[in-house]
N, C-alpha and C positions, 0 to 999 in steps of 0.2 A: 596651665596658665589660663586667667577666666580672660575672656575678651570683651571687647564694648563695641559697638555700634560709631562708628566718626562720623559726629555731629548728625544729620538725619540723612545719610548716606546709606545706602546697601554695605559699604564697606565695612567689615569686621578688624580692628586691631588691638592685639595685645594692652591690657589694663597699664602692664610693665614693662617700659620700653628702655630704649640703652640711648644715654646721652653721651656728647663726645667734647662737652666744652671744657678746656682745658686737659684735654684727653692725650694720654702719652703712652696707653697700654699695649699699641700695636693691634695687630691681628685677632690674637687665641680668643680675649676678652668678649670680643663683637661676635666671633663665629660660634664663641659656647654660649653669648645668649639668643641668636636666633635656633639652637639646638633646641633650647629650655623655652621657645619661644616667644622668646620677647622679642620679636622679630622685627617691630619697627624700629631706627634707628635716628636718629635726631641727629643731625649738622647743622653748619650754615657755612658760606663765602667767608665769613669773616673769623670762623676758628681754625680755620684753617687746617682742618683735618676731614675734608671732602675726599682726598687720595687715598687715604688709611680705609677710609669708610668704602671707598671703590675695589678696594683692593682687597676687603674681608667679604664682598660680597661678590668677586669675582667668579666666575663659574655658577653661581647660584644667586643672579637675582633676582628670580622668581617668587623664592622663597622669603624676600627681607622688603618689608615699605620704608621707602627712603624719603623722609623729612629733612626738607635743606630750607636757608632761606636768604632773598636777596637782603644784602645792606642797607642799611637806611641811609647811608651817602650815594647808593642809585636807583631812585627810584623817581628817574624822569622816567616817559615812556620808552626809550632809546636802551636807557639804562640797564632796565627792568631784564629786556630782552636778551641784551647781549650778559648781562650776568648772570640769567639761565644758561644758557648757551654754554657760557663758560664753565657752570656747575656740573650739567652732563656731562662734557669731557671730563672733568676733575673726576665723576662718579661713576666714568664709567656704562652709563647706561641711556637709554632710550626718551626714557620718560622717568622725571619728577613724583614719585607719586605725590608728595603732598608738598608745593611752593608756598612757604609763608616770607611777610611783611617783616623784614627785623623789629623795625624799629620805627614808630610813626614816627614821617621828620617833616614838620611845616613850613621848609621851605620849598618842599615840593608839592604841586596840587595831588590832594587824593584820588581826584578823581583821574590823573593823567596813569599814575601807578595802577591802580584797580583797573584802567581800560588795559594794561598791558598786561596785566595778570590772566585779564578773562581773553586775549589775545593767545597767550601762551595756553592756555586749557583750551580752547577752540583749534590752534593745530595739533593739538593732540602732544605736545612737549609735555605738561604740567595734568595729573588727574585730577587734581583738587588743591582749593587754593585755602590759605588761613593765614593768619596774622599773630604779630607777639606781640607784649605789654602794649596793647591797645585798651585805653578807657571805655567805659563807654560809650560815651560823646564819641570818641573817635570809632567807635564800633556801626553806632548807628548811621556816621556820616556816609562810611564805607560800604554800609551793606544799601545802602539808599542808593550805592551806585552801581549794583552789579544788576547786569541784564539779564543771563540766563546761566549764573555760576555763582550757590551758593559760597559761603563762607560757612568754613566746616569745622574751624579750629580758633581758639586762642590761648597761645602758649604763653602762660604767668608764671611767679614767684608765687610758689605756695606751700608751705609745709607749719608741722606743729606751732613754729615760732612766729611764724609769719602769715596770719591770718585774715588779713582785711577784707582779699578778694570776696568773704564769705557775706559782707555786709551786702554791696550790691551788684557786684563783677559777677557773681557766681550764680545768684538766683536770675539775673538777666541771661547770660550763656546759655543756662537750661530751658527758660523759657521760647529761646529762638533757636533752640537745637545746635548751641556750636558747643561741642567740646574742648573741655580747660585740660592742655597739656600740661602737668606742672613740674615747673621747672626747678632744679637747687631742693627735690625733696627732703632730702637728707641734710639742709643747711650746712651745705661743704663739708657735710660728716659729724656736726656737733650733736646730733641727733641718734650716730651709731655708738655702739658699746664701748669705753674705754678712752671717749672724748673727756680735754678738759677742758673743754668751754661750758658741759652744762654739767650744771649741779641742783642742789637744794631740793624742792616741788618737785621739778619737770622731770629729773633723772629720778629720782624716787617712784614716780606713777610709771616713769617708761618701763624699769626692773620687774616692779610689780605686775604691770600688764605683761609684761617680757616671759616672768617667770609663773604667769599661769596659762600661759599659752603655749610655754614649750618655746617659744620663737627667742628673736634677739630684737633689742630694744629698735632696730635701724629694721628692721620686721616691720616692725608693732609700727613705726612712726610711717612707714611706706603703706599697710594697709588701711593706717587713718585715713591716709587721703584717699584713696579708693575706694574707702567708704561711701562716698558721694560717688550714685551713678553716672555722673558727666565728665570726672576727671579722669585721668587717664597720669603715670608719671613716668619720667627719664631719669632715673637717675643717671651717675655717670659714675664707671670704676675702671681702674687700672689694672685691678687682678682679677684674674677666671674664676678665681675663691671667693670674689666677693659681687662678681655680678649672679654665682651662682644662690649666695646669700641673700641678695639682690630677687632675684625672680622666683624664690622659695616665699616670697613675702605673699604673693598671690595662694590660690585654692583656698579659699579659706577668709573666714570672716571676724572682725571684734567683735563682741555684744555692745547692745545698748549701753549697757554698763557700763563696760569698757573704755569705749568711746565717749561718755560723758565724764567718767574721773581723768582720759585726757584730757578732754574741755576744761575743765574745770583746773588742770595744773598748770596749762597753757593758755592763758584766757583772751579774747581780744583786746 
């Protein structure tokens, strides 16, 4: 499994990590990809699969970085707190390593949320804090507000179909050292082998990339994105056959080539 740097952090984490939104696999899933090393694991309070997640990493969580994140319906300062609070217990462990923002919500001040965030990484609850589908208007308001605790992540909607973030989410991120988690790589699957939502162009370049690589088109479309040094993705699977399909997608790189007759069947 190759690894990435989070955001300009000393911390090293898995390129390929295990998501759990809408997650119903149980245990075996979560425990064979922190084996194959995709050891960070993606939650939040609102999938409601923090217990699963506590519970595959029971005995060993040393070994897994646990990404959870508050709601965007608490993120008064009060909120913030007591919904970590609650996440631990759900998870089972000490410390947060990585607290993100769900969801920017403006009926709360940012800066009330951010002070509680840099609150929670100051008693040593939370390692490191990040935020999800944040713009970045709303990126720049937030980082203008932390005092002595960068913003190390932002977790988007990104994969072959879905490509915007590329225009200027993506080259901002880089430039300020946060890394783009992304999220729905596999566009709920239409993007793996034997889907029929994609057809014509896009399924024709995946094959063909698919079938000179040796890989599987849900491969091919998971090391697009990892192509870019900043991203980092989660997919999420229900079976141990297919998170192992899943983290086979890492070692290994597209060519140039490759990569641009994606672009080109996927276009923005």
């Amino acid at each position: 499994m190759e690894m990435k740097r989070l955001g300009s952090t000393d911390a090293i984490v898995p390129e390929i990590g295990l998501g759990t939104w809408r997650y119903s696999g149980g245990v075996e899933p979560l425990r064979r990809g922190i084996e194959l090393g995709a050891f960070l694991i993606d939650t939040a309070e609102g999938y409601n699969t923090e217990d699963i997640v506590g519970e595959a990493i029971s005995g060993i969580p040393d070994r897994a970085f646990i990404a959870t994140k508050v709601s965007g319906r608490h993120l008064s300062y009060d909120a913030v707190l007591r919904a970590a609070e609650d996440s631990l217990l759900r998870l089972g462990v000490d410390c947060i390593d990585l607290y993100q923002v769900h969801w920017p919500n403006p009926v709360y001040p940012i800066s009330e949320t951010m002070h509680a965030m840099e609150e929670l990484a100051d008693r040593g609850l939370v390692k490191f804090i990040g935020v999800s589908n944040f713009s970045i208007a709303e990126l720049q308001e937030a980082l203008a507000l932390m005092r002595h605790h960068p913003i190390v992540s932002n977790q988007m909607l990104y994969n072959l179909k879905r490509r915007e973030i590329e225009i200027e989410l993506l080259p901002y991120c880089e430039e300020h050292g946060i890394t783009v988690m992304a999220y729905t790589p596999l566009d709920d699957g239409s993007l793996a082998a034997g889907s029929r939502f994609l057809k014509g162009r896009g399924m024709k370049a995946l094959e063909r990339i698919a079938s000179e690589t040796g890989k599987t088109p849900a491969q091919v479309a998971l090391n697009w994105c990892t192509a870019s040094p900043n991203v980092i993705v989660i997919p999420k699977s229900n079976s141990t056959e297919r998170t192992e399909e899943n983290c086979e997608a890492s070692g290994w790189r597209l060519s140039d080539a490759q990569i641009k007759i994606l672009n080109d069947a996927f276009p923005l």
